[in-house]
N, C-alpha and C positions, 0 to 999 in steps of 0.2 A: 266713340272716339274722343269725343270731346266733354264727356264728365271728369269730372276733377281736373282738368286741365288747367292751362295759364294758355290765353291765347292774345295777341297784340295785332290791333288793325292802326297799320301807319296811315296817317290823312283820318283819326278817328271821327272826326264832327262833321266832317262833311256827308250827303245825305246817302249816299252808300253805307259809312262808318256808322253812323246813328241806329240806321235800319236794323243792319248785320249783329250792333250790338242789343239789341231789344232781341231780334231772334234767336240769337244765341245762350242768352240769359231766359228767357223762356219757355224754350225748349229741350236745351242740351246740359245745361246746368254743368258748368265751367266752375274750378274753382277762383280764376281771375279774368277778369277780360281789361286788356289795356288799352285805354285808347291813348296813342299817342299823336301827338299835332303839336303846329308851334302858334297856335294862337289861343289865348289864355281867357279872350272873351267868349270865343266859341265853345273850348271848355266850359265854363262857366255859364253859359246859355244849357249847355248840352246836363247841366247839371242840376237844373229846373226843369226839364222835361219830366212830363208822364211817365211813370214805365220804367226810367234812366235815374234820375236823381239820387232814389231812394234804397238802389239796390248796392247794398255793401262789395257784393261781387264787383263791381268796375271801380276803376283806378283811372287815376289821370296821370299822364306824362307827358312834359314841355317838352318838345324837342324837333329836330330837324331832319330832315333825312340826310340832308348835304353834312353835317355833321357826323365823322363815322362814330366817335368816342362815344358820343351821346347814345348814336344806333345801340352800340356793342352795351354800354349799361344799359339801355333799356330792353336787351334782350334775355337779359341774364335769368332762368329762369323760365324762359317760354318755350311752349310746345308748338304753337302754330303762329301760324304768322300771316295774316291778308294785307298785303300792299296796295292800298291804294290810290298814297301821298301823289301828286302830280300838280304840273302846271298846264292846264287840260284847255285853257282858250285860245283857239289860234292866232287871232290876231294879236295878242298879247305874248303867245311864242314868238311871233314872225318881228316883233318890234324889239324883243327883248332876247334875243336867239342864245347868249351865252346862261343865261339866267333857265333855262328853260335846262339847257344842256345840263346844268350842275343839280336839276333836281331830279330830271325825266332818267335822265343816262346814269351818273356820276353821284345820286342817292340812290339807283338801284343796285351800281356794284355796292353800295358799304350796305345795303341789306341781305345781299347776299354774302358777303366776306362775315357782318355780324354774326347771318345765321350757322356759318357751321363751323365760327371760332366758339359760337353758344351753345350749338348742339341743339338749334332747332329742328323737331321732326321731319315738319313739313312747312314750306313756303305756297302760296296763291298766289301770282300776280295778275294786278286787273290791268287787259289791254285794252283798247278799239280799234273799231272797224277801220279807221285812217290810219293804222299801221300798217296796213294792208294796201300794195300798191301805192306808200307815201305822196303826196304831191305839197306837204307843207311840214315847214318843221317839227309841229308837237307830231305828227306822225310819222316822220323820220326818227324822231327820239323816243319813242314808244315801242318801233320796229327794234332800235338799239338796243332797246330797255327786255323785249321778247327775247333775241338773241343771246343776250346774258344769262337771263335767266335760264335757257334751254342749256348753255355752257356749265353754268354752276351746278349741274349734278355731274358734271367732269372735273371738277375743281373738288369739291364733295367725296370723291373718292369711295372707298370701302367705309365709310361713313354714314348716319341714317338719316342726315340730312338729306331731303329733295324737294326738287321746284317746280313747278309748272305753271300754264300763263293761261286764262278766261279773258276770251276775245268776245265783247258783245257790241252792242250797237248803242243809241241814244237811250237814256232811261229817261221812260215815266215818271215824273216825280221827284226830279232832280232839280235841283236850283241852278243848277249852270244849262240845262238844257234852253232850248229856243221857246217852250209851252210857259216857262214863268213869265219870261220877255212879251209874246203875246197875248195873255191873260193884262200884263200892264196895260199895253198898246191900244186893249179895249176902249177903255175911257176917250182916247182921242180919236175912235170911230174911223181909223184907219189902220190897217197891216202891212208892212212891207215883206215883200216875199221875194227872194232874189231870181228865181224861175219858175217858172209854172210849172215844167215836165221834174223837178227833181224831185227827187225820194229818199227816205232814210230808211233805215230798222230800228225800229221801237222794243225794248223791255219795259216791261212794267217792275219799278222800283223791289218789290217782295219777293219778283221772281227770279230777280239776278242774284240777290241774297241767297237765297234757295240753291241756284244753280251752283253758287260758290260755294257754297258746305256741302254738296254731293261732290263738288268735283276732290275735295280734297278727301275722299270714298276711294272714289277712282281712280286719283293719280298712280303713275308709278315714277315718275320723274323724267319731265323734258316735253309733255305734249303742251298744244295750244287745245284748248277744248270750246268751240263755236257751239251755242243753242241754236234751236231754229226758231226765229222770230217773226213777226208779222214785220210787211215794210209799209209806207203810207207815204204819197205824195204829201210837201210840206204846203200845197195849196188847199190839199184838203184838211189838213189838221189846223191850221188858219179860220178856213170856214167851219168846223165842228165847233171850236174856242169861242170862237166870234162872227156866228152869222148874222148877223146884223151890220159888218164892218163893210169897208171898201177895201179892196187888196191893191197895192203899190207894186209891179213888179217893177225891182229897182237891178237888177243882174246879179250873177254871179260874184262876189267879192274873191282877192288875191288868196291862194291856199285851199279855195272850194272847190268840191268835186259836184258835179251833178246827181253820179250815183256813188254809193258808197259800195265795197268789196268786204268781204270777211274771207274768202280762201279764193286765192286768185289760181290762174290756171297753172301756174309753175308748183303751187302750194298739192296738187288735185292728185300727184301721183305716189303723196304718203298718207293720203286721208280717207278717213273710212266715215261711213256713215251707220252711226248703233242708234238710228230709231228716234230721238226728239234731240241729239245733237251729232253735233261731228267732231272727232279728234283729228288733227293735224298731227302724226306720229314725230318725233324726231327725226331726225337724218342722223346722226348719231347717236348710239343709245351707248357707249360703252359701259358707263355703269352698270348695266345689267348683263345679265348673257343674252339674254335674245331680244330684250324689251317689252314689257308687261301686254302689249297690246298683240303679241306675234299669236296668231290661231285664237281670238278672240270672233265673236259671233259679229262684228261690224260686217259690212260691204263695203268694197272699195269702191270710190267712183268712177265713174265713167273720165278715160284722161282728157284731157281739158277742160274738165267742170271746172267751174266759178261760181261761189255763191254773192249776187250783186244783188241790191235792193231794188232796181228795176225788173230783173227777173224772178222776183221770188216766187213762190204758189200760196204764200201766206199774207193777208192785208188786213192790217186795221181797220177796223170800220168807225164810224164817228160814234157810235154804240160803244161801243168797246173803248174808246179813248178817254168818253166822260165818264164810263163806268169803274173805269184803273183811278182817274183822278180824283173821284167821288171818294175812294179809301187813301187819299194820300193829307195826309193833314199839312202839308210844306206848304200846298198851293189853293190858293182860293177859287172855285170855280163859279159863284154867284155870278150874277146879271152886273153889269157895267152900271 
């Protein structure tokens, strides 16, 4: 799918965009991969990396997503497209709400309007688990941002443009997750942990990459596509990090959930299960005639399943935690 291509990851430097762009240059041999972002240091960082710097295939593009113009010339030209520009901290959503709105929401419709004034193939958008059952704004505008995109293969028409959305959980290996923050925390031989009983779902950074070049295999436009994930109390991934520390439970903060959801029970009676993930079918497929997923080998769930990180059947183990970060070069996991 992806040889000779031109492919554009919005948000390209960040550690998603990095990843995505090493493995796709590696393995699928694109004729362009773009990364666009609007920070020119990060660029510029990303262009001394291993791996990245040296490879003529990648191109750089300043730009915005809140920006449509910008969008629309820097898609001119592209085949696929992974979205995964966002304003992704919540307390930084909740302080900043219209600011949040104009990238989360309001950069995903001009991604969407780009791609099929461009005649991009195909669109990815990356969601989270907090769009699921919202309780804080970046997950409110996340849900927004799903909805659109599930809308724009109705917008799309008789056109080969289509979209779909990869809903996953907290990555391994990420700079904005809570493991770089603790890794710091080290040194002053204390953790704060806002409750003891809560839990999240963990990927490991290679594998959401992964997951997102299959899914755009599978799409046929308009589904949410869920991995199955391990989930891990944030008291034990604390103590894996840093057993040696004292833990601080200091509560919950404003916009936190205790557990997190990826298909809630309203979600459970369009959703099939095919085996190491789950699709979320549409509720409307009109662009197709029946929609890609009708007499496909999934199971449907049982009605009112929920897939919640408290009830998962899959857990990290503290094994498995420093074994993901041991191949993540972003974070440091030596001794304090």
């Amino acid at each position: 799918m992806f040889e000779g291509s031109s492919v554009l990851i919005t948000g390209g430097t960040g550690s998603f965009g990095r990843q995505f762009a090493k493995t796709l240059l590696a393995e699928h041999n694109p004729e362009r991969c773009i990364v666009f972002s609007r920070d020119e240091l990060k660029q510029y960082q990303m262009r001394q990396e291993a791996g990245l710097g040296d490879d003529r295939r990648l191109r750089y593009f300043i730009g915005d997503v809140r920006d449509k113009q910008r969008v629309i010339r820097a898609f001119r030209g592209v085949d696929y497209v992974v979205h995964a520009a966002a304003l992704k901290q919540v307390p930084a959503c909740e302080y900043n709400p219209f600011e949040a709105i104009r990238t989360n929401i309001i950069g995903a419709q001009n991604v969407i309007d780009a791609a099929i004034d461009r005649g991009v193939r195909r669109v990815v958008a990356l969601s989270t688990d907090k769009a699921c059952n919202p309780v804080n704004l970046y997950g409110a505008t996340k849900l927004c941002a799903d909805k659109l995109f599930a809308a724009g293969n109705s917008y799309a028409g008789a056109s080969d443009t289509r979209f779909s959305v990869v809903r996953y959980g907290n990555v391994v290996g990420s700079r904005g997750s809570v493991i770089p923050y603790f890794l710091k925390r080290r040194r002053v031989g204390r953790l704060p942990v806002t409750h003891e009983e809560m839990t999240r779902f963990f990927i490991p950074l290679k594998q959401g990459v992964r997951f997102v070049i299959n899914s755009f295999y599978r799409m046929g436009g308009g589904e949410i596509f869920v991995p199955k994930i391990p989930s891990m109390k944030i008291v034990d991934l604390a103590r894996a990090l840093a057993p040696d520390c004292e833990i601080d439970i200091v509560g919950i903060r404003p916009g936190e959930k205790l557990h997190e959801v990826m298909i809630s029970r309203a979600d459970a009676r369009h959703t099939l299960d095919l085996g190491e993930f789950f699709v979320i079918t549409p509720e409307f497929s009109r662009w197709t005639d029946e929609g890609k997923w009708t007499g496909q080998s999934g199971i449907e769930v049982d009605d009112g399943f929920c897939y919640r990180s408290d009830e998962n059947d899959r857990w990290l183990s503290c094994e498995e935690l420093r074994a993901n970060l041991a191949t993540t070069t972003d974070l440091p996991t030596g001794s304090r």
